[in-house]
C-alpha positions as CSV (number, residue, x, y, z in Angstrom):
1,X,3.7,-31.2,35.8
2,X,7.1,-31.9,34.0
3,X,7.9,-35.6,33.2
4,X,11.4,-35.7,34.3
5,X,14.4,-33.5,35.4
6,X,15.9,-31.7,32.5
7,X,18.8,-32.8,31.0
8,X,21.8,-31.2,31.1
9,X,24.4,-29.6,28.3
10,X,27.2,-32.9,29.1
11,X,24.5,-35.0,28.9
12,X,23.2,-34.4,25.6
13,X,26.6,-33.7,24.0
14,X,27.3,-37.2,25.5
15,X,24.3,-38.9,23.2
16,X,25.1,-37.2,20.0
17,X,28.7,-38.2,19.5
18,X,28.9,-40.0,15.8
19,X,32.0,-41.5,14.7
20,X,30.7,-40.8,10.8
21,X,27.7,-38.7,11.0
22,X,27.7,-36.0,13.7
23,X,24.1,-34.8,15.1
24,X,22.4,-37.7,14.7
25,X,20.9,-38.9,18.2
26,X,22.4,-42.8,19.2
27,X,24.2,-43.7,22.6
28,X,25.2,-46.6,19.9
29,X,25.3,-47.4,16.6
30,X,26.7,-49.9,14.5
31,X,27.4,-49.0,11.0
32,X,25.4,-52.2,8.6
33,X,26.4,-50.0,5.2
34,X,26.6,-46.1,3.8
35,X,22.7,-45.6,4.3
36,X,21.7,-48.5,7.1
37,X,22.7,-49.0,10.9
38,X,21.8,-50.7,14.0
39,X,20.5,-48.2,17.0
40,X,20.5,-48.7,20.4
41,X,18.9,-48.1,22.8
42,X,15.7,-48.1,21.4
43,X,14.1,-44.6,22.1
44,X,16.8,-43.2,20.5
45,X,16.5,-44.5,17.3
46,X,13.6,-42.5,15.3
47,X,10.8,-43.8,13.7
48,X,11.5,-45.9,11.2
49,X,9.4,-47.4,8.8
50,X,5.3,-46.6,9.9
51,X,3.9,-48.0,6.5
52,X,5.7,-51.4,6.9
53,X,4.1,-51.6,10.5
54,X,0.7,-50.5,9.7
55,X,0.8,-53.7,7.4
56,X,1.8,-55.8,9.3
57,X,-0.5,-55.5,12.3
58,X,-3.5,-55.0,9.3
59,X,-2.0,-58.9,7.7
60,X,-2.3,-60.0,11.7
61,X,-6.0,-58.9,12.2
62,X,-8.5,-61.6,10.4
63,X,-11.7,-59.9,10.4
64,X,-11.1,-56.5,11.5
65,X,-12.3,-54.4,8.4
66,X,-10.0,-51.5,6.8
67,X,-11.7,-47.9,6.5
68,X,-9.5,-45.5,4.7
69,X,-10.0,-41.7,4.1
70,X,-7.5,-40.4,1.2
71,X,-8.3,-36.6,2.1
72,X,-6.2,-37.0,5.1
73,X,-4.0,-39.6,4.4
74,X,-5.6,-41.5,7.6
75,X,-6.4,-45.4,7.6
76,X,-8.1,-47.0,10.5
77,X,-8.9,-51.0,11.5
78,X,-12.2,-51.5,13.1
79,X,-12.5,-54.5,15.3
80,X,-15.4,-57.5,14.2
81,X,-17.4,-56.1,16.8
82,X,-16.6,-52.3,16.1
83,X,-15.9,-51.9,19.6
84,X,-12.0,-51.4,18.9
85,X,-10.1,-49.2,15.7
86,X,-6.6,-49.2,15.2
87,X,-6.2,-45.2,13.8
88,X,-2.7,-44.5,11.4
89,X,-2.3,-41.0,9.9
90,X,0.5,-41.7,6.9
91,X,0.2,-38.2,6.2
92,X,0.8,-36.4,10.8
93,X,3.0,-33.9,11.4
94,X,3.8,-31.9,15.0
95,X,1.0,-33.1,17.6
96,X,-1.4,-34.9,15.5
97,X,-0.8,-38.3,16.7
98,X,0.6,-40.9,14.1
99,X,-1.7,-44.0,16.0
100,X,-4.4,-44.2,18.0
101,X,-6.4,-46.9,19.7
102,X,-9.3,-47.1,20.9
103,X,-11.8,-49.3,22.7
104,X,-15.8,-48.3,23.4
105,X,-16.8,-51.6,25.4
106,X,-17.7,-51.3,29.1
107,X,-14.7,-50.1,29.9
108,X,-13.5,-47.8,27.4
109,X,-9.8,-46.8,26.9
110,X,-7.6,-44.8,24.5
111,X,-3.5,-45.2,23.6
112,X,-1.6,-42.4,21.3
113,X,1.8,-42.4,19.8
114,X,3.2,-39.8,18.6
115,X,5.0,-38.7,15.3
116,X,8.6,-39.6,15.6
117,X,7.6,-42.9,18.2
118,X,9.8,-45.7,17.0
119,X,7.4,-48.0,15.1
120,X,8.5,-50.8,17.6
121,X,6.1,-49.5,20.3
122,X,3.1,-48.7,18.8
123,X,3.3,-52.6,17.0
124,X,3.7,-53.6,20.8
125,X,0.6,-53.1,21.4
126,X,-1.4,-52.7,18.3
127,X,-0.6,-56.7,17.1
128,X,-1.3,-58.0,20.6
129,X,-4.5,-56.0,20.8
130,X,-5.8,-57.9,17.2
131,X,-5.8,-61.1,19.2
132,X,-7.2,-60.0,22.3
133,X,-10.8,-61.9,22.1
134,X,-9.1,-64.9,22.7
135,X,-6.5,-63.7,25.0
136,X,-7.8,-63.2,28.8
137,X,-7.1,-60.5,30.5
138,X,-4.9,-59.7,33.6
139,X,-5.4,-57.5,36.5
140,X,-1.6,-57.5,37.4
141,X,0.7,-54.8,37.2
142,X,3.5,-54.3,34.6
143,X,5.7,-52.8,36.7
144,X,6.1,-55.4,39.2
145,X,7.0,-57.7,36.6
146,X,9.2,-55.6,34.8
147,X,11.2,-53.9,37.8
148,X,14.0,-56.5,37.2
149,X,14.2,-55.8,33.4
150,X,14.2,-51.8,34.1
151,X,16.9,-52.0,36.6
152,X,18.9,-54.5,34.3
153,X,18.6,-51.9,31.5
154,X,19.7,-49.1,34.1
155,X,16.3,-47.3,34.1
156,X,16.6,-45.7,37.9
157,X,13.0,-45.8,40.0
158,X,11.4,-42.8,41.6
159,X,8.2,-42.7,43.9
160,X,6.2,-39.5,44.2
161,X,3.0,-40.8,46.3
162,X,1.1,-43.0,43.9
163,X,3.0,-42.0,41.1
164,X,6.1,-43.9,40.1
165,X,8.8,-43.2,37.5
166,X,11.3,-44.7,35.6
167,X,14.5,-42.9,33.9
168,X,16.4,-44.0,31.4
169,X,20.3,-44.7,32.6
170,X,21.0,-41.8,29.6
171,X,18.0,-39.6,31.0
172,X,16.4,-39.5,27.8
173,X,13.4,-41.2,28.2
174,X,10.8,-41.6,31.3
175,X,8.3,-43.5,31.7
176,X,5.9,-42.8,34.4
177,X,2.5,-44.9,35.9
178,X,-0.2,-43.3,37.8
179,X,-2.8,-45.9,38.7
180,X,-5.8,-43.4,39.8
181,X,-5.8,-40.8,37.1
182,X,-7.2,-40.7,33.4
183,X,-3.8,-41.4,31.4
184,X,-2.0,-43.5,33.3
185,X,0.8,-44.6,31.7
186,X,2.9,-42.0,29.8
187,X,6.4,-42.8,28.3
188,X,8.0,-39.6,26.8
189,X,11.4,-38.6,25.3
190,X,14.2,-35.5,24.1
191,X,16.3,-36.8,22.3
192,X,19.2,-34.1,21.7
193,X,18.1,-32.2,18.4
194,X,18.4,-28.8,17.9
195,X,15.1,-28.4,16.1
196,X,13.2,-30.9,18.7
197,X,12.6,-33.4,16.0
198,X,12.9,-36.7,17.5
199,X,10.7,-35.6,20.1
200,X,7.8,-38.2,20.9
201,X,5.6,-39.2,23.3
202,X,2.9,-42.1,24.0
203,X,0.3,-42.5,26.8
204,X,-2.7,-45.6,27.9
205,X,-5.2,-44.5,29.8
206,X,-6.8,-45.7,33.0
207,X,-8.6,-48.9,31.9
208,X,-5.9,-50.4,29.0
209,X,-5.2,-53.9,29.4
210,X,-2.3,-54.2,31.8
211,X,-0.8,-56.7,29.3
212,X,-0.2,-54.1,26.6
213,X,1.4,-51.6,28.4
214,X,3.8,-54.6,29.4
215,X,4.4,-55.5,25.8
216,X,5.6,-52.0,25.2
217,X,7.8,-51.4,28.5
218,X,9.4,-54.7,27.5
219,X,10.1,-53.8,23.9
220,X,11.4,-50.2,24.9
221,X,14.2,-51.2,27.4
222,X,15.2,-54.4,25.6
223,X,18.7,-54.6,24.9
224,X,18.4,-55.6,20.8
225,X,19.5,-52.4,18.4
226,X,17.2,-52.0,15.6
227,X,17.9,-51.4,11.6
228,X,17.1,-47.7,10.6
229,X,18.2,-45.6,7.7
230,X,20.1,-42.7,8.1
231,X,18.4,-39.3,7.4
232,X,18.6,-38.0,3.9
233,X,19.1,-41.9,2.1
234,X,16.6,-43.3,0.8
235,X,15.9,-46.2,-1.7
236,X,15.2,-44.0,-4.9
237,X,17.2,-41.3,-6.0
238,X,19.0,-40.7,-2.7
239,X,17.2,-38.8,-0.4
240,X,14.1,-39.5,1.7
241,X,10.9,-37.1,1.6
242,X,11.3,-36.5,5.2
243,X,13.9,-35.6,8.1
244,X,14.8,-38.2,10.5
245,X,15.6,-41.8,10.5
246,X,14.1,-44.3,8.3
């Protein structure tokens, strides 16, 4: 079953107009210098810096050990108890996903981003999730506290039975909760690319604590624009090693 309603030709044309660098996919940007800007909104605005990310939630996680494999380019964080990893592949590409979490306790559950998720989600839930030991957990529902800060950001609601979704006021992105099945949350996005490369996708499934999916709806509609690079800029020499933003 498709997400969302397709978008159409004026729509996308409408998100990828650039007053200095046409093609690239903002409803907003703020120029910061030749190779850095500000992007808003948020699902829009490409990946950004996974490394940085990685060590930060790693410096935020006192006693949760650090596994690497250098074969595959994949480094993981294993909870004291073992019963939760943190999974980042440097080195994904197409539908491998970039992180993955995943807890084996009583009530197991699973969250993937994909490649191309701006780095602001996945650290959403990953640095919260370090902490939770000490952090009860809640039974309520993120969308009833968040309905106010969806409709403020424009997102427009949908019901299909027990099903509910959420578009983006530039129907870009939807986000969409089904209590009863396996992967109950899903948050997915096209952004208008030719070549489908800022394409990404994230999902929690049934039994994720309720207050991690509401750390990452509240982080993806808030108003703030982020710092990226633009593609094809980088620190050394020029150019990045990859397409996309930085």
């Amino acid at each position: 079953m498709p997400l969302g309603p397709p978008r159409t030709a004026q729509q996308s044309t409408q998100q990828i107009a650039c007053p200095r660098r046409p093609g690239i996919a903002t409803s907003s940007d703020y120029f910061l210098s030749p190779s850095l800007l500000l992007a808003s909104p948020l699902h829009v605005a490409g990946e950004g810096n996974t490394t940085s990310t990685f060590r930060a939630i790693r410096d935020r996680a006192p006693g949760w050990s650090l596994r690497s494999d250098p074969d595959t380019g994949q480094v993981a964080l294993a909870s004291p108890d073992d019963a939760t990893t943190i999974s980042y592949h440097m080195l994904a590409s197409g539908p491998v996903p970039r992180w993955t979490a995943a807890h084996s306790g009583p009530r197991p559950w699973t969250a993937t981003f994909s490649c191309n998720t701006p780095r602001e989600l996945p650290h959403a839930l990953l640095e919260p999730l370090t902490r939770l030991p000490s952090h009860p957990l809640t039974d309520t529902d993120p969308l009833k506290d968040l309905a106010e800060d969806l409709y403020d950001a424009g997102w427009k609601r949908t019901a299909y039975g027990t099903r509910t979704v959420y578009l983006s006021a530039d129907r870009l992105c939807l986000l969409a909760h089904t209590p009863h099945e396996e992967t109950a949350w899903q948050i997915a996005t096209q952004a208008p690319r030719s070549d489908g490369s800022e394409r990404w996708n994230l999902s929690l499934s049934h039994d994720a604590p309720p207050q991690l999916a509401r750390s990452v709806i509240r982080t993806l509609v808030r108003s703030e624009p982020v710092m990226r690079r633009l593609p094809g800029v980088g620190e050394v020499g020029g150019f990045v090693s990859s397409r996309g933003w930085r």
